[in-house]
C-alpha positions as CSV (number, residue, x, y, z in Angstrom):
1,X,-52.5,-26.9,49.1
2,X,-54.2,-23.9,50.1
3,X,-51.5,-22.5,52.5
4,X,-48.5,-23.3,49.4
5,X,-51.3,-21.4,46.9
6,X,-50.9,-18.3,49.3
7,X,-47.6,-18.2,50.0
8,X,-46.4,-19.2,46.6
9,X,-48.6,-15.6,45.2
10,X,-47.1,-13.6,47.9
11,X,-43.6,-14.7,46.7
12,X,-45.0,-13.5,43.9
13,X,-45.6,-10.0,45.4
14,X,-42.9,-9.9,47.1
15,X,-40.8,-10.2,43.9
16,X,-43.0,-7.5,42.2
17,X,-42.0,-5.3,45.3
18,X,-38.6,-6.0,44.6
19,X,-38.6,-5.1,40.8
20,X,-40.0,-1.6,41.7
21,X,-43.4,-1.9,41.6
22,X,-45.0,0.5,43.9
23,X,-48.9,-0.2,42.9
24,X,-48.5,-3.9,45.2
25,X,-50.8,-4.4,47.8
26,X,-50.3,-7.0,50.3
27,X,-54.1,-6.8,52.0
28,X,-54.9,-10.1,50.9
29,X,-52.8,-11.4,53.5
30,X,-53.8,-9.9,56.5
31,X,-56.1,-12.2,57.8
32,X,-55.0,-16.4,58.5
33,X,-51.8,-18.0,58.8
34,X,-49.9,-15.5,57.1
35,X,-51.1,-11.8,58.9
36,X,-48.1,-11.9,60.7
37,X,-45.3,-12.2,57.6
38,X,-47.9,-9.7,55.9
39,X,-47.7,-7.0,59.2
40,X,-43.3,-7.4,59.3
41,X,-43.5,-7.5,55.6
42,X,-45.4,-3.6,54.8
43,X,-42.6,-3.1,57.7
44,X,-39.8,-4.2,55.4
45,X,-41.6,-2.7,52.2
46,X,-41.8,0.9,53.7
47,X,-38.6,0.9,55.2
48,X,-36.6,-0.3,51.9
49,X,-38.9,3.0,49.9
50,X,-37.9,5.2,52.3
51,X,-34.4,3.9,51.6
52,X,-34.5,4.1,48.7
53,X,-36.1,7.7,48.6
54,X,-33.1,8.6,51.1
55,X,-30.8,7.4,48.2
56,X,-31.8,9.2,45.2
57,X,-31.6,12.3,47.4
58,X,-28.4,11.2,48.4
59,X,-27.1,10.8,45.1
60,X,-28.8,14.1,44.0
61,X,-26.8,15.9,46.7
62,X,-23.8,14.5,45.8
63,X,-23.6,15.3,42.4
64,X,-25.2,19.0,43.1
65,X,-22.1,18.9,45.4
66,X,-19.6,17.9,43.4
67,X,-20.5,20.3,40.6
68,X,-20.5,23.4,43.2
69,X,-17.2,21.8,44.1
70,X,-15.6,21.7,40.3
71,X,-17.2,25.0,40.0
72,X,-15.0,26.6,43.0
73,X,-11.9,24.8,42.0
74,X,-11.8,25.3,38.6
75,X,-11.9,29.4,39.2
76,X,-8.8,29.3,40.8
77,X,-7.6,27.0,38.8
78,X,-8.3,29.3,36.0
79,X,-6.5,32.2,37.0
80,X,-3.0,30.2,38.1
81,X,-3.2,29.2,34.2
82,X,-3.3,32.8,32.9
83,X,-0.9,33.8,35.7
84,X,1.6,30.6,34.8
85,X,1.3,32.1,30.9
86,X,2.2,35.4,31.9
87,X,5.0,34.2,33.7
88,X,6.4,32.4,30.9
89,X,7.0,35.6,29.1
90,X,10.8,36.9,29.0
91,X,10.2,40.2,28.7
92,X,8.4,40.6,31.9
93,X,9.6,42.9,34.7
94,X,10.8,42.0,37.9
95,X,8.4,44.0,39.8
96,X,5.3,42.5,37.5
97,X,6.8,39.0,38.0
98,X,7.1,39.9,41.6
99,X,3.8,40.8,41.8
100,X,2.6,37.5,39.8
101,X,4.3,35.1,42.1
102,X,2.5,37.0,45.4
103,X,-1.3,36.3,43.5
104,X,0.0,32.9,42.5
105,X,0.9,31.8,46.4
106,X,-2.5,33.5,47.4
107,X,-4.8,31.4,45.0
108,X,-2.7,28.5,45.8
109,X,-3.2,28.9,49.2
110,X,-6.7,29.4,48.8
111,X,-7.0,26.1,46.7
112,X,-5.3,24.7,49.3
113,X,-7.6,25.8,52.2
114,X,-10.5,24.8,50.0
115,X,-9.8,21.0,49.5
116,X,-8.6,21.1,53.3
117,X,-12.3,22.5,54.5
118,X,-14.1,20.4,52.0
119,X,-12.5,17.3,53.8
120,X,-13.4,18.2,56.8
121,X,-16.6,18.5,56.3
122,X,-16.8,15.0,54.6
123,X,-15.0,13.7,57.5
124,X,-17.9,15.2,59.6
125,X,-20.6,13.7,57.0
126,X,-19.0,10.4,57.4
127,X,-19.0,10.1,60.9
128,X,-15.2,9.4,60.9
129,X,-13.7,12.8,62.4
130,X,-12.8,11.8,66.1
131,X,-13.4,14.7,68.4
132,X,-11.8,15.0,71.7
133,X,-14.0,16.1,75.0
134,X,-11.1,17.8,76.9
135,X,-11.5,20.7,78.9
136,X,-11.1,23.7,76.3
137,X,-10.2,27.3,77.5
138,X,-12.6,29.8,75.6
139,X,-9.7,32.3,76.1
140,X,-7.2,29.8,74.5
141,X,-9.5,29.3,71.9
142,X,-10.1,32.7,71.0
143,X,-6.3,33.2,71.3
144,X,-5.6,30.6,69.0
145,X,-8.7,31.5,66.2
146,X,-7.7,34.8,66.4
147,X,-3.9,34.5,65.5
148,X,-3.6,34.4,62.0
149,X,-6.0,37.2,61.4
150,X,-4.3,39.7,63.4
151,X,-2.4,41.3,60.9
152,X,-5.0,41.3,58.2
153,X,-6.7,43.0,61.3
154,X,-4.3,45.2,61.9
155,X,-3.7,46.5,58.2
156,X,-7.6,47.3,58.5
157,X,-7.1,49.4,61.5
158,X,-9.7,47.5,62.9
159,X,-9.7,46.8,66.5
160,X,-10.5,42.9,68.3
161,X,-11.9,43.5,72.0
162,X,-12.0,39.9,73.8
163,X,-13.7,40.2,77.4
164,X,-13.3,36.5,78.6
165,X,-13.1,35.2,82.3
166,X,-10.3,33.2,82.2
167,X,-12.2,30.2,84.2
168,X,-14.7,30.4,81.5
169,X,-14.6,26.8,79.5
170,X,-16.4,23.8,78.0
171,X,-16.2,20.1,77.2
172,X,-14.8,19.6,73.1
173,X,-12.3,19.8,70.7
174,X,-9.5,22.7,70.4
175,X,-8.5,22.5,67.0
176,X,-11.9,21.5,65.6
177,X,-13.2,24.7,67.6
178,X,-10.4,27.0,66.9
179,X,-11.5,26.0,63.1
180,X,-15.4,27.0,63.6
181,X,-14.7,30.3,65.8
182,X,-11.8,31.2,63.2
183,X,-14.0,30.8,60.1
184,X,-17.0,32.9,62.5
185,X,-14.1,35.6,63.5
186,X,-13.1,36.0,59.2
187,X,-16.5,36.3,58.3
188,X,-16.6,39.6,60.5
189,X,-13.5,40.6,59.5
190,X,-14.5,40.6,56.1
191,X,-18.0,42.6,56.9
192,X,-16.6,45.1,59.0
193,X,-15.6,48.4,57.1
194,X,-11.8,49.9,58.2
195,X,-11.4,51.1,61.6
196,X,-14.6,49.0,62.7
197,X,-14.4,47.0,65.9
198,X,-14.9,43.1,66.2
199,X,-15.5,42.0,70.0
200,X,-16.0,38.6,71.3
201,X,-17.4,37.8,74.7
202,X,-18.0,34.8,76.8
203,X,-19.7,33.3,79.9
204,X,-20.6,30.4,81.5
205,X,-23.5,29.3,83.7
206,X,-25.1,25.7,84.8
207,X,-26.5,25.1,81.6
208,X,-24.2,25.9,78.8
209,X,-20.7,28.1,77.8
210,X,-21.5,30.8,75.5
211,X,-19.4,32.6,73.1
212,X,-20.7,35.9,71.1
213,X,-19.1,37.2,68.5
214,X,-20.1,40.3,67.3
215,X,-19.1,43.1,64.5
216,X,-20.5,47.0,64.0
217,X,-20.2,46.4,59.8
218,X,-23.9,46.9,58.0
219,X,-25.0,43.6,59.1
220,X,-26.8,40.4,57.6
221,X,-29.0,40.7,54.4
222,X,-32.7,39.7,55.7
223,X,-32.7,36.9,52.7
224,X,-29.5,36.0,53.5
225,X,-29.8,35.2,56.9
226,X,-32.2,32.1,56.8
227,X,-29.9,30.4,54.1
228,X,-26.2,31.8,56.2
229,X,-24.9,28.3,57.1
230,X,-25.8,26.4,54.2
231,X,-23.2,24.9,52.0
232,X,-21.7,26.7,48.9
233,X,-24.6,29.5,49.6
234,X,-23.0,33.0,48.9
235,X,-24.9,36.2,50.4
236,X,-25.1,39.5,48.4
237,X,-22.8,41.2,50.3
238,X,-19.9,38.1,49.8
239,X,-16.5,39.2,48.8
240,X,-15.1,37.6,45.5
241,X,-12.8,34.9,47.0
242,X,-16.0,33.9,49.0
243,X,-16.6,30.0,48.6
244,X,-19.7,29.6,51.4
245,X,-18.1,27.0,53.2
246,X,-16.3,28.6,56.2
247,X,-19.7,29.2,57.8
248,X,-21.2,25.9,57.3
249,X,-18.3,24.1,58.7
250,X,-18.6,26.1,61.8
251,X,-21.8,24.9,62.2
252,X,-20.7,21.6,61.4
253,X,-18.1,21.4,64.1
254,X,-20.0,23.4,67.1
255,X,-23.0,20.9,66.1
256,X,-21.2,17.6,66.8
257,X,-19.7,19.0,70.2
258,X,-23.5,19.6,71.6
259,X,-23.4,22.5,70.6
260,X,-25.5,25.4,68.4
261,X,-24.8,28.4,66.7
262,X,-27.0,30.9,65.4
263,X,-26.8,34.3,63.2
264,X,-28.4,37.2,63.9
265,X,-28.8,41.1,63.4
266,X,-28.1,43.9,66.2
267,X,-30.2,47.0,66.9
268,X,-27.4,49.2,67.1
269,X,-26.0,47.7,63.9
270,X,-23.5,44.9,62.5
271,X,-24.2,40.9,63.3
272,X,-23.4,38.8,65.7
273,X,-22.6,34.8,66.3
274,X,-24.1,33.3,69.3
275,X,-22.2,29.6,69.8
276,X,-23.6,27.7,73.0
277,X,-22.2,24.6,73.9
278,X,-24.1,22.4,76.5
279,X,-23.1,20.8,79.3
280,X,-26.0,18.1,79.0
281,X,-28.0,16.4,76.3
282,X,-29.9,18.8,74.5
C-alpha cells in the first residue's frame, strides 16, 4: 500500500512536470525503491527544459528571421512596382524605358540571388545540403569564383593578383566553395576604391590548405568586425544593395567542409580573409 501511495504521488509530479510547472521537486523520492526512476527521471525533467528552452529560442529566431527576410524582399520589391508604374506610361522615351528595363533585370536579379542564398543556407541549417569530399583545385576554385566579377573588376580598374601553386588543393565541395570564396572575393571588390588591387594567395602544408584573400581598401570597421559573419548584419561601410548574407554563407559552407574562416585588419591597410581547411578533425 505504501509502495502504490508513492508512486501514485509521483504520477502526480510527474504530471505537474508535464503541465509546466517548474517549482516540482522530486527529492522525496530519492531514497527506497524508487531512487532510481527518481535519478533517470530529474534526467528526463532537465533534458525536456532544456528542450524546451532550445525551442522558444528557436522559434524566436525564426520569426526575427523571417521578418529580416520580408524586410530585404519587400525593398526590392518596392522599387520593381514604381519601376513597372513608370513603365506603363506612353509618353516615355526609349532611352528612359531603356534605362528602366536595365534597373528592373538588376533588382530582379538581385531578388533572385537573394531567395537562392537564403536557401542555401537553410539547406545548411537543415542538415540536408550534400557536400562532396573530392579533391578541389584552389586554382580552379579561384578561377571559377573569380569569373563573373571580372568585368565588374575590370570597369573599376582594379587589378586581381592570384599566386597559387597549381598542386595546392584540399578535400570538399567545388560549387559550395566557389560560392563561399566568390561571396569573400565581392565583398573586397566592393571595399576596394578604383584602381585598388585584390590578391589572393594559397599554400598547403601537413596540417591544413590555406586560402588568403586580401584587399588595400580602408579596411574593417573595429565594431564591425566581431559581428562580420552574422546573418542579415550590415557594417557601416555596406553599400545600399548590401543584404549581410554573402558573408555568413561563406562561413557557412567553409564551416561544414572542416574548415574556418576568419576576418581581420592589415597593418599596411585594407582586410583580409584567412579560410583554412583541415586535413584532420579539428
Amino acid at each position: 500500500w505504501l509502495r502504490y501511495r508513492k508512486i501514485a504521488a509521483l504520477s502526480r509530479d510527474i504530471d505537474r512536470i508535464l503541465h509546466g510547472e517548474a517549482e516540482v521537486s522530486l527529492d522525496a523520492y530519492e531514497e527506497g525503491e524508487l531512487s532510481i526512476l527518481q535519478s533517470e527521471l530529474i534526467k528526463m525533467t532537465l533534458r525536456l527544459r532544456e528542450q524546451a528552452g532550445q525551442l522558444r529560442r528557436d522559434k524566436k529566431y525564426l520569426a526575427d528571421s523571417i521578418a529580416d527576410i520580408s524586410h530585404q524582399i519587400r525593398t526590392p520589391l518596392t522599387s520593381v512596382e514604381l519601376i513597372l508604374s513608370l513603365l506603363a506610361k506612353p509618353e516615355l522615351s526609349v532611352a528612359r524605358r531603356m534605362e528602366l528595363t536595365k534597373e528592373l533585370s538588376a533588382l530582379l536579379a538581385r531578388i533572385d540571388w537573394l531567395i537562392s542564398s537564403l536557401l542555401k543556407m537553410s539547406r545548411l541549417d537543415a542538415g540536408t545540403a550534400k557536400l562532396a569530399h573530392d579533391r578541389v583545385s584552389v586554382q580552379e576554385l579561384i578561377r571559377k569564383a573569380a569569373e563573373p566579377l571580372l568585368i565588374p573588376i575590370e570597369l573599376r580598374a582594379q587589378t586581381l593578383t592570384v599566386c597559387c601553386p597549381e598542386e595546392t588543393a584540399f578535400t570538399g565541395d567545388l560549387q559550395w566553395s566557389v560560392e563561399a570564396v566568390g561571396n569573400i572575393l565581392k565583398n573586397c571588390m566592393e571595399h576596394t576604391p578604383e584602381g585598388g588591387e585584390i590578391t589572393a594567395t594559397a599554400v598547403e602544408n601537413a596540417l591544413y590548405t590555406e586560402l588568403r584573400i586580401a584587399d588595400n581598401g580602408p579596411g574593417i570597421d573595429k565594431e564591425d568586425l566581431p559581428h562580420l559573419f552574422e546573418r542579415f548584419y550590415k557594417g557601416r561601410n555596406a553599400g545600399e544593395q548590401s543584404v549581410g548574407i554573402g558573408l555568413a554563407l561563406a562561413r557557412m559552407i567553409v564551416e561544414e567542409q572542416n574548415g574556418a574562416l576568419k576576418a581581420e585588419n592589415l597593418r599596411s591597410g585594407g582586410a583580409a580573409f584567412t579560410i583554412r581547411f583541415y586535413k584532420g578533425t579539428v
